[in-house]
N, C-alpha and C positions, 0 to 999 in steps of 0.2 A: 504494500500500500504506500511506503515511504518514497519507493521510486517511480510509482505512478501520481504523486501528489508532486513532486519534485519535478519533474517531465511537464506535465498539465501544468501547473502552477509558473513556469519560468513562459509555458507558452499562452496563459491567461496573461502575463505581465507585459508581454509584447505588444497581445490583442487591447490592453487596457490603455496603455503609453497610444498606440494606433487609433485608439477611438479619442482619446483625448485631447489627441494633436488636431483632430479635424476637426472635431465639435469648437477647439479652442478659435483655431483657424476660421471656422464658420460663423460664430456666435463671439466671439472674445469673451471667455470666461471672465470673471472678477476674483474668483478665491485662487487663491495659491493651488499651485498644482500638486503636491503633495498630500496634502488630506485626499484630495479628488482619487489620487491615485489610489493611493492606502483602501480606501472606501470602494472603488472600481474592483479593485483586487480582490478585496475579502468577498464580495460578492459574486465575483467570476468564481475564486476558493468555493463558496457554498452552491453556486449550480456545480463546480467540478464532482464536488463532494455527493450529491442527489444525482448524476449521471451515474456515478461509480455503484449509486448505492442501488438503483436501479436495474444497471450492467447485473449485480452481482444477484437481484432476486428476479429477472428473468433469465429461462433455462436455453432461449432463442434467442435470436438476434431478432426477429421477428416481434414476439413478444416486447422486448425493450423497444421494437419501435411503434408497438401498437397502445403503450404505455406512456407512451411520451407525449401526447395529448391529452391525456388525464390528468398529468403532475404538471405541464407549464400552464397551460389556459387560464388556470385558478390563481397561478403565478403573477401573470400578465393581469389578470379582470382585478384580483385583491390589490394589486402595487398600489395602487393609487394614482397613477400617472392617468389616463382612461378616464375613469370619474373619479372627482375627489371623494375621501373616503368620510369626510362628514355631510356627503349626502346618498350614501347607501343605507338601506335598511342597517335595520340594528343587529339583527343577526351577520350579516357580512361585514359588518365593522368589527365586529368581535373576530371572525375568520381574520381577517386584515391583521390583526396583533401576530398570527403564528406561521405568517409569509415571508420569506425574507426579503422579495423585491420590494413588501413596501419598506424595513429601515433602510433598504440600501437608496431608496427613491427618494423619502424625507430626511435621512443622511445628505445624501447630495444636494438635495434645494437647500437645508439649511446653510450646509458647507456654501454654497452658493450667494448665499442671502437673499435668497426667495423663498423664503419659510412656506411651507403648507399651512392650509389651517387647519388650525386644531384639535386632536381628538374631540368630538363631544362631552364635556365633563372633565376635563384634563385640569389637573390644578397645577402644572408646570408655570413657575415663577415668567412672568412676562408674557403671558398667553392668557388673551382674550377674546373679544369681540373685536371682530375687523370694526379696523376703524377708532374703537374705543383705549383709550390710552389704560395700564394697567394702574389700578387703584381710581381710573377717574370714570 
């Protein structure tokens, strides 16, 4: 597992550096490129990690790829990027807490300084009502 995490991992860090440079290039980023990165990384890390773990409970090559639409869609629909997640039901806002593309999504707008807004009910210091200054 050590040298397929090492392998994968050096070739998510290429693809991460690669999407970053263009997005950078396209949009002119504002945060430092390093969080960005770090953040890009561990999240390529965690699909690396849910491909492998996938590989290793199906018995097919077939099956893993008939599998692979069950485990991202919910990926992609929960992230939050698609609709913000404080205007999905309540039931799929709770799903939304146990996805990883949505911290790696609100990681990065934050890292960004384009904050999502916020949980419903969140008592995170400085999070409120768009618009509404906190305390006022």
């Amino acid at each position: 597992m050590g040298s397929k995490f090492a392998v994968l991992g050096g070739l998510c860090l290429v693809q991460c550096l690669t999407l970053l440079s263009l997005v950078d290039l396209g949009c002119g980023l504002k945060a430092p490129w390093l969080p960005l990165l770090l953040l890009l990384w561990l999240s390529a890390m965690v699909g690396t990690a849910v491909g492998l773990i996938l590989s290793a409970l199906a018995r097919t090559s077939e099956v893993a790829i008939a599998l692979l639409p069950v485990v991202l869609l919910p990926m992609v629909i929960l992230g939050g990027s698609i609709q913000p997640i404080h205007k999905m039901h309540r039931a799929s806002r709770l799903m939304c807490q146990f996805v990883p593309t949505r911290w790696a999504f609100e990681g990065l707008a934050l890292v960004e300084g384009r904050p999502s807004p916020p949980f419903p009910g969140a008592s995170a210091a400085g999070h409120g009502a768009p618009g509404v200054a906190p305390g006022g």
